[in-house]
Steps between C-alpha positions, in 0.01 A plus 500: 500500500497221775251347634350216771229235480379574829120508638418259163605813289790580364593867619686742310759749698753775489770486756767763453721702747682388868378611838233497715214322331183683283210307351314744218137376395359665206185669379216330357577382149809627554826260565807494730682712245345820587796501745738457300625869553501474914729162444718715326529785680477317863675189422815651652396508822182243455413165383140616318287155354177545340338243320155426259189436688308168392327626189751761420776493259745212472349303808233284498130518442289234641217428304280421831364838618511423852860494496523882483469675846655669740558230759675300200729820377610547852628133484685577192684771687613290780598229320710759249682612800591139621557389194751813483644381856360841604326495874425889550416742255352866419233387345315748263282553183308749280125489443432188528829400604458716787159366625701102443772671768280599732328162492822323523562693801194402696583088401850520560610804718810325626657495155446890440770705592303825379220620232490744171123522367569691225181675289241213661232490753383223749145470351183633630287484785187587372325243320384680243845687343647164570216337296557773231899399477413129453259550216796774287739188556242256390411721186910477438505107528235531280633715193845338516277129418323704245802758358779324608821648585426778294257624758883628669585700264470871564487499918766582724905469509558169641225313321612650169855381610367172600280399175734333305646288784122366559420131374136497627187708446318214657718503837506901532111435488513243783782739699227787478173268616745313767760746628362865394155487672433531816326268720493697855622807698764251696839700338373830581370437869860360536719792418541642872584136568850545333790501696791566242649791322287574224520735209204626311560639133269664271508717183415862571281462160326149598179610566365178601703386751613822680240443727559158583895568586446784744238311680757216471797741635273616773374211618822206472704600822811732448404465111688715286373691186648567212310699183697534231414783257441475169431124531175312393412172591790353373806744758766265476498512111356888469756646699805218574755724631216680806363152569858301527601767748195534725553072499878539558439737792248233683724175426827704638342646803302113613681358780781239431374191368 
């Protein structure tokens, strides 16, 4: 797989397909190749990169906790796209990919040509469930220092795809102290601030985060929302064929590029 020493890291990518351009971000401990399967079936019609978060699979994982966050994994994603001579892109993510979209969007709005949040939320605005959140991903950092990358084994699709492409228990733990947690309600008292097309996804079966994507749909303006049935958290990889065509559907019908 390629990849670019930019930021101080060196960032591993997937760039497949010709078109207009798509940037992918994956779940956490998950890795670009959970979308593998929308390169292939969109790559006709799409140029689709994803890439490895810092702490994630083949890129790099800063031993220095403070170089996990979200300001710093937005940076990643703009210098990805320059480094790919790309100026404009739909930008979009799952989980935690999708909550890294919407805060590229807010830094760098000019370089977003339109949004998919796919099975994610925007964080909480009361303190306390946000509070709660934080201390389930610092309980994770803190079994992968103890368990390792074991700790992985058994959860959902795209982590159990992702394991053996990991190289760090020890950055995962950072990624989920420094990039998973929350630190305030700015994301979610943004959303009616967004002034691009915007998709929202979610698994008909992912309990969790239902919720979060119909508030999402309802409050993003013009937001469109997508629930794909029989789909968990992981609807691009539990049902490929319903989720590439809901995503082919938004990407045909955006404005010209």
């Amino acid at each position: 797989m390629p990849n670019a020493h930019l930021n101080g890291i060196d960032i591993e990518y997937q760039d497949g397909g010709s078109g207009a351009p798509v940037l992918l971000s994956h779940a956490y401990s998950a890795t670009g190749r959970m979308w593998d399967g929308q390169r292939e079936a969109l790559g006709g019609r799409y140029r689709v990169v994803s890439w490895d978060m810092r702490g994630h699979g083949s890129t790099s994982s800063p031993d220095d906790p403070a170089q996990y966050s979200h300001a710093l994994t937005v940076e990643d994603m703009r210098a990805l796209l320059g480094h790919l001579g790309i100026g404009r892109a739909v930008i979009g993510g799952l989980s935690l990919g999708g909550t890294m979209s919407l805060s590229f969007y807010r830094a760098h709005p000019e370089l977003t040509r339109a949004l998919v949040i796919c099975d994610s939320g925007p964080g909480f605005r009361n303190e306390t469930a946000r509070e709660n959140w934080n201390r389930r991903a610092q309980q994770r950092a803190a079994d992968l220092e103890t368990r390792g990358l074991a700790v992985l084994e058994g959860r959902s699709a795209e982590t159990r795809q992702a394991i053996r492409h990991h190289k760090s228990a020890q950055g995962l733990a950072h990624a989920a102290r420094g990039m998973l947690a929350q630190r305030d309600a700015s994301l979610i008292d943004s959303l009616a601030e967004i002034r691009v097309p915007t998709l929202v996804v979610v698994g008909d079966q992912d309990t969790p985060f239902i919720a979060a994507c119909e508030y999402m749909a309802k409050k993003i303006p013009g937001a469109t929302l997508e629930v794909i049935a029989g789909a968990g958290h992981s609807s691009n990889l539990d049902q490929p064929e319903a989720f590439n065509r809901a995503l082919g559907r938004f990407l045909d019908a955006l404005p010209a590029a």
